[in-house]
N, C-alpha and C positions, 0 to 999 in steps of 0.2 A: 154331043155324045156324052161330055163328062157328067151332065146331068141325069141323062140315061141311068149312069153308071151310081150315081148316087140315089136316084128314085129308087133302086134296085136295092141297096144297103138299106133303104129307108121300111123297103118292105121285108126284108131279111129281119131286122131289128122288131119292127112290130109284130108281126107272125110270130117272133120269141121268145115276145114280151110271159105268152100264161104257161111257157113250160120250159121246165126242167129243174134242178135246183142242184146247189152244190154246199155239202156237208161243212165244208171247211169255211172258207175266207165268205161267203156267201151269208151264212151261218153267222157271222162276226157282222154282217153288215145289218140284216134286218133284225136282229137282237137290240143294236143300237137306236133303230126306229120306234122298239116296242116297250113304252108305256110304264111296263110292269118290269123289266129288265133294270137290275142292279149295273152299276158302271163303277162303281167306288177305284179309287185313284186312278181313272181313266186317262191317257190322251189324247183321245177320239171322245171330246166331248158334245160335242154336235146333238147328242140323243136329246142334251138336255131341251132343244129347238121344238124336238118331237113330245117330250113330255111336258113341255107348257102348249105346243096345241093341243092335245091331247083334253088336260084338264078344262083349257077355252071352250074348244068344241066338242068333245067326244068322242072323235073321229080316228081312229088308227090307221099307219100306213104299212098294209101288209108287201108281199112279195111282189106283185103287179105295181100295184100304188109306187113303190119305189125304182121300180124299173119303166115306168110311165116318167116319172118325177125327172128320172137321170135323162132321158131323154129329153125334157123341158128344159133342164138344166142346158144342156149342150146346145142349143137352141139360142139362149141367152148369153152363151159365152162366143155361139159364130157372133151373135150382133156386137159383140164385145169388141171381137177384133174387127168384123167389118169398120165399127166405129173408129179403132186404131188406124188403120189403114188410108180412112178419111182425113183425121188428123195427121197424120204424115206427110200425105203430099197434098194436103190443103185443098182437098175434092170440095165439090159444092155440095154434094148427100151424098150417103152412102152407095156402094156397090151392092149390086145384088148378085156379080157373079163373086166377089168378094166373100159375100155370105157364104155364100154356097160352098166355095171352098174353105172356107171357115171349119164349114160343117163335115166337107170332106177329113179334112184332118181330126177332127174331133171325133168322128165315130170311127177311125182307126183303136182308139181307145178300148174297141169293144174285143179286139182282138189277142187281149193277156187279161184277166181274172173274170169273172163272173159279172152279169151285165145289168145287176142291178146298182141305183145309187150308193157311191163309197166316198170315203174321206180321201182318197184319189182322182178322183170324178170330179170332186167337189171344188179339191183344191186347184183342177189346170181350170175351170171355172172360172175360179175368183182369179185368177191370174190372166185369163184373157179380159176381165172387167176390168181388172186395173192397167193393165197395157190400154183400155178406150178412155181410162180417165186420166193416166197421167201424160198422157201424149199431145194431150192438150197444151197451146199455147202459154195457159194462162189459167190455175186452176180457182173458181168460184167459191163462196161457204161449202153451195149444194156439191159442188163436184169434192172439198175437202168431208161431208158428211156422209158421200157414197164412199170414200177414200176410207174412210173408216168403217164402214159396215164391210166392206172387202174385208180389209183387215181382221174384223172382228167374226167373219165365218173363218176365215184361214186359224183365227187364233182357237174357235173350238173343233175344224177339222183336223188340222195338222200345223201344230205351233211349232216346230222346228222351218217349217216351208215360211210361216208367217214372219217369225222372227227375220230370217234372213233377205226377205224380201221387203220387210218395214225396215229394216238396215239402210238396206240399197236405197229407199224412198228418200229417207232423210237425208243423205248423203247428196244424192239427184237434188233433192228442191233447195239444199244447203246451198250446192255448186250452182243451180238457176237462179241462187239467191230471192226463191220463193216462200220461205219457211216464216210465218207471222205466227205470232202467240194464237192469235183467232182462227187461224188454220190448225192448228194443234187441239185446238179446244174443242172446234166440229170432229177434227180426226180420232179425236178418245171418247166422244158422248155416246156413238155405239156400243163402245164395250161397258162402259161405266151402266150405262141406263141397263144393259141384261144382264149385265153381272149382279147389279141389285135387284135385278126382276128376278131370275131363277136364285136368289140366297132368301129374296121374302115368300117365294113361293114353295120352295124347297129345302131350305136351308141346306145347303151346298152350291156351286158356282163352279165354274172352270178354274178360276186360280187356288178358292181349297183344295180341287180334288191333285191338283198339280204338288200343292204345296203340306199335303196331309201325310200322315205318316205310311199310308199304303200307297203314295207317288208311283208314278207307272215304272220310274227309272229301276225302284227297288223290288221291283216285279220280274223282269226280265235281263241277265246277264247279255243276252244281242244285240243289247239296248246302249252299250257304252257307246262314249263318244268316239273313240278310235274304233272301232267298227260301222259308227256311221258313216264317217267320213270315209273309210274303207271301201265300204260300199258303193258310193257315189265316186269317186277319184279312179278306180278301178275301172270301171263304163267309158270315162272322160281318157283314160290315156290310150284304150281302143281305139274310140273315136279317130283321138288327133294322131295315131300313129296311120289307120287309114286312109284320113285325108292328108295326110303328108305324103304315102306316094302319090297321090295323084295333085297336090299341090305342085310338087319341084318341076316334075315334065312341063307341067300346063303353064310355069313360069319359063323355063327352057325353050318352049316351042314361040314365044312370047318375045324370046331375044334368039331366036329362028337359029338354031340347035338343033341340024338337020336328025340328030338321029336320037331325038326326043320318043319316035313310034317305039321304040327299041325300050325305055324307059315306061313308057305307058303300057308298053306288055309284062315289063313288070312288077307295075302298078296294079293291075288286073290279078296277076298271079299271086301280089303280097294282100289284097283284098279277098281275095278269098282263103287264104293262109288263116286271117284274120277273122275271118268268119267262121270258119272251121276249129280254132282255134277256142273261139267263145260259145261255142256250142253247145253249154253242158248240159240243157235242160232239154223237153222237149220240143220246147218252145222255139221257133225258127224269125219269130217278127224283124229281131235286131237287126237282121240282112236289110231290112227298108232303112231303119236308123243306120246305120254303117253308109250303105249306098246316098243316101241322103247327105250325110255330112261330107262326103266323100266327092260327089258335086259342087258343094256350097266352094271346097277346099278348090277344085277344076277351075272354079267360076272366078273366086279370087285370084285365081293363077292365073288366071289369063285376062283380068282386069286391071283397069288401077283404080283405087279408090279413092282417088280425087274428083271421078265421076261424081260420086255422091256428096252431098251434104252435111254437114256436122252431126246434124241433127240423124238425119239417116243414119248415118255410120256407125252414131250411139246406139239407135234403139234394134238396129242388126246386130250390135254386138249383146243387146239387152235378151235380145230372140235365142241367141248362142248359147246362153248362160243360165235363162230360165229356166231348162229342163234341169240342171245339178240345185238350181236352189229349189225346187218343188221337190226332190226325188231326197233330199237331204232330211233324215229323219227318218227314211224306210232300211228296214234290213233285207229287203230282197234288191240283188244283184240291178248297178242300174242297167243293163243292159237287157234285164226282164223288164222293166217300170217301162221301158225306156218310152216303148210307143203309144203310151198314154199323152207326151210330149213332142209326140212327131209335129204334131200340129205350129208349134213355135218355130221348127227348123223348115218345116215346106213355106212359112212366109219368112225366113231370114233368105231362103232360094228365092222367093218370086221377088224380095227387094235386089238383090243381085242381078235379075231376069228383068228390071225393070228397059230397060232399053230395048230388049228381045223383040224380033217383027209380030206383028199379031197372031200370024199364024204358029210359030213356033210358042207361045203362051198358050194359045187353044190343046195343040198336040200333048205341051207338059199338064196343062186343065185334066186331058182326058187320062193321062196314062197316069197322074195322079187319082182320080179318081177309083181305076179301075183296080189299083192296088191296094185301097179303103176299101172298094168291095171284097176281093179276098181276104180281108184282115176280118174284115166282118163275120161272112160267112164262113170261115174257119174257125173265128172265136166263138160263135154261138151256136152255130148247124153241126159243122163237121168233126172237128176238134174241142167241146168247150171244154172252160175248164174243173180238171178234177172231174168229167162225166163222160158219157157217152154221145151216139150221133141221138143231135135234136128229135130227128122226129120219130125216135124210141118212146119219147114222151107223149104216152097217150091216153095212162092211165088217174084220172081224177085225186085227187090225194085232198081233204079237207083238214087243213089245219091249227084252222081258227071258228069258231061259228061264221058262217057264210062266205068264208074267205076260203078261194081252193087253189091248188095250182098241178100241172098234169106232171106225173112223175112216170120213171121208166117201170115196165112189170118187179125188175129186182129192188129197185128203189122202196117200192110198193110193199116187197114183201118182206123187207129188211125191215123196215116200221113197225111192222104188223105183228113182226118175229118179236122186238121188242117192246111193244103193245101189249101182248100178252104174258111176256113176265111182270110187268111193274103194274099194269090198271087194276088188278084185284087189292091193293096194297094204299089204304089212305095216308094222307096226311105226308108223304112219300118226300125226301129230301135226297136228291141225287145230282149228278156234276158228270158231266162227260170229259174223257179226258185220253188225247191230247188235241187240241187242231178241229176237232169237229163239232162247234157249237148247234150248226142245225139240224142235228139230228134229234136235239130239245127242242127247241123251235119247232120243228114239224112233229113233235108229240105235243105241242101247247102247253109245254111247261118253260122255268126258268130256270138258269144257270141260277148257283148262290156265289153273290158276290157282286161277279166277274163276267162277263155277258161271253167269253173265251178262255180260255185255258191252253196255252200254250209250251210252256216250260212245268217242270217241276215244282221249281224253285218257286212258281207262281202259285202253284195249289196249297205246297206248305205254309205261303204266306198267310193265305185267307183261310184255310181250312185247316191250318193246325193241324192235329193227330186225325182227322180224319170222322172223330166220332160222332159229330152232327150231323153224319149221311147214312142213308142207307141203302143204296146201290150206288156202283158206278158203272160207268162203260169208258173201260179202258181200252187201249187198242195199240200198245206196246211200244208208241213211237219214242216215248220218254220213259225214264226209269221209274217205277211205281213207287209215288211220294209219301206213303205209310207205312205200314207195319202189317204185312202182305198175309201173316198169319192169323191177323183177324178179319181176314173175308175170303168169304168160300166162293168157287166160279161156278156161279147157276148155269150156264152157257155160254157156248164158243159159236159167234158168227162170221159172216164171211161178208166184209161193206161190198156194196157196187164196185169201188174202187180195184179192190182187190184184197185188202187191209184185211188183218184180224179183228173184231171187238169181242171182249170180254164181258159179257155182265156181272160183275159180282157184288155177292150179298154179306150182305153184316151180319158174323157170327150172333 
């Protein structure tokens, strides 16, 4: 059945794949794919991937193409962990229901931001590829030169995630006492060989744009490191405060503590306290992360972990801990991020679940699965995000030559509205601003700069006084970063969303 249930998300995802699109974070992702898009002191360096294919073949990857892509991606990262899985308990080949659940957990990911390829997506990716390759007994050149091409997508998707987790590596193979100069030497030829590829092809690379005077650090005040940490430590003391009620009982009932039920109700009661509690958003996913860790803490309580093996025990606690070092570097709340990482905590439960009768892993197979489907079909059909219900999306939208994708009737004629202030007007240099890159994108033009705009402090950076533009579309979520009495408001719109946007013109 839990197949069923995944066949099911599988066809919810693809059906998705040619509509709808979302303004914002959306926006920020296929900007980064295209070609022509500035990125100057990025973090999300990744584009530069897209703009040496690009140059090779000539081939762009629009809206579909990257939401096809993310898909593959996920694909590669169940084999990732199926591979882990096998290295663990010393299987003779892989599992295919392994994969499968792999894959379950993986496309829960679709259920918090927009479902095309991100620096998110990307990065639990290359983190299920290195859970298959450091789990290995014994790491090879080839398996030290895949070790580094991991490394080296994490370093242009999201180098805070990379850093932390190259940390942890060396540490790991110092303690395995695996760490050889000629291991090091395969581990850094990835990055060296494309760091010198995109600076002769480009002249820029991931470590100038990091290390240039427009660094992303000095773009954004959200961006400090006491708010990263913030962010992530904040999710993590949720967690362990939920699984700590239902930790004590299920160790209580363990040393037969007749009136442990008494404790477990209000385990149940402080669980959902807790839920309720972190509820800020609309967004409801955390209740599976909460409940999940919430198990894992059941499971330990009523085990002893001498069952398992050293080795086990490490890379269960490696499962635990993944999702804060991947989520480390984001400034949204991790308890939004979070279920892009569920996938880590449902195999630290099935190594837990390893003794469990067969039947009772099928029933957890199914009812995990069935919970990926809701997450799915919530994040792209019924709830996505930042949009409306999916199949509002009917209406064709062109916005690229030959490239189209089906947007809603207001989506349609919000475009449209701004279509025809700006298309009479050549040579046209404008900047959307705050949060909503693809509403450039879907008029076929380019942000200056900045492929986003998200702060102020970000526009003054690169745009100085302002006078190199001559429209904006503002929409009031930041405080307007010029000198407000040199532009006159052509028109007041109303987003899909709800939002105001502003057009205005240059005196």
């Amino acid at each position: 059945m839990f197949r069923v249930f995944l066949f099911l998300s599988f066809i919810a995802i693809v059906f998705g794949i040619p509509r709808g699109f979302d303004f914002s974070d959306e926006g920020l992702y296929v900007f980064l794919a295209d070609p022509n898009q500035q990125n100057i002191g990025g973090v999300f360096n990744y584009d530069l991937f897209f703009k040496l294919f690009y140059r090779i073949s000539g081939l762009e990857f629009g809206i579909v193409e990257l939401r096809i892509l993310r898909l593959l991606t996920y694909m590669a990262g169940a084999f990732g962990l199926a591979l882990f899985w096998k290295n663990l308990f010393d299987a003779e080949k892989i599992s295919l229901s392994i994969f499968l659940m792999a894959l379950i957990g993986l496309f829960s990911g679709y259920g918090f931001l927009p479902p095309t390829l991100s620096y998110n997506s990307i990065s639990v990716v290359a983190a299920c590829l290195w859970l298959g390759i450091i789990s290995k007994q014994e790491q090879s050149s080839i398996d030290w030169l895949f070790l580094g091409l991991v490394f080296l997508i994490l370093f242009y998707a999201k180098i805070s995630a990379g850093f932390l987790l190259g940390l942890f590596t060396l540490i790991y193979l110092l303690w395995k006492k695996d760490l050889s100069f000629s291991g090091l030497l395969f581990l850094c030829l990835p990055l060296l060989f494309f760091e010198g590829l995109f600076y002769f092809f480009f002249g820029e690379n991931g470590l100038s744009r990091l290390t240039g005077e427009y660094g992303f650090l000095f773009q954004r005040e959200d961006y400090s490191v006491f708010k990263l940490i913030k962010y992530t430590t904040v999710g993590g003391f949720w967690c362990f405060l939920a699984g700590l009620f239902f930790f004590i009982p299920a160790r209580l009932k363990q040393a037969n503590f007749k009136f442990y039920p008494v404790l477990l109700i209000f385990a149940i009661v402080g669980f959902f306290l807790v839920f309720y509690h972190t509820f800020i958003t609309s967004e409801w996913s955390h209740f599976l992360i909460l409940a999940t860790f919430s198990a894992i803490s059941w499971q330990m309580g009523s085990i002893s972990m001498n069952e398992f093996s050293k080795r086990e025990t490490l890379f269960f606690l490696i499962l635990l801990l993944l999702p804060f070092f991947l989520h480390f570097g984001s400034n949204v709340y991790w308890l939004r991020l979070g279920i892009h990482y569920w996938v880590f905590w449902l195999f630290a439960l099935m190594i837990l679940l390893k003794g469990a009768s067969p039947e009772f892993k099928m029933r957890f197979n199914v009812f995990a699965s069935f919970c990926s489907m809701v997450l799915v079909l919530f994040g792209i059909w019924f709830t996505p995000f930042e949009g409306e219900y999916l199949w509002n999306a009917t209406r064709a939208w062109e916005y690229k030559s030959g490239k189209k994708i089906l947007l809603s009737e207001k989506q349609v004629e919000f475009l449209n509205a701004i279509k025809t202030e700006i298309e009479n007007n050549d040579d046209t240099e404008i900047v959307s601003l705050f949060r909503n890159p693809g509403i450039l994108y879907l008029l076929d033009m380019n942000s200056p700069f900045s492929a986003a705009y998200w702060k102020s402090s970000q526009a003054i950076l690169f745009l100085k006084n302002g006078d190199s533009l001559d429209f904006i579309l503002f929409n009031e979520l930041e405080p307007f970063p010029f000198d407000r009495s040199a532009w006159v408001l052509k028109k007041e719109l109303i987003q899909p969303n709800g939002e105001k946007l502003q057009i205005l013109w240059k005196k």
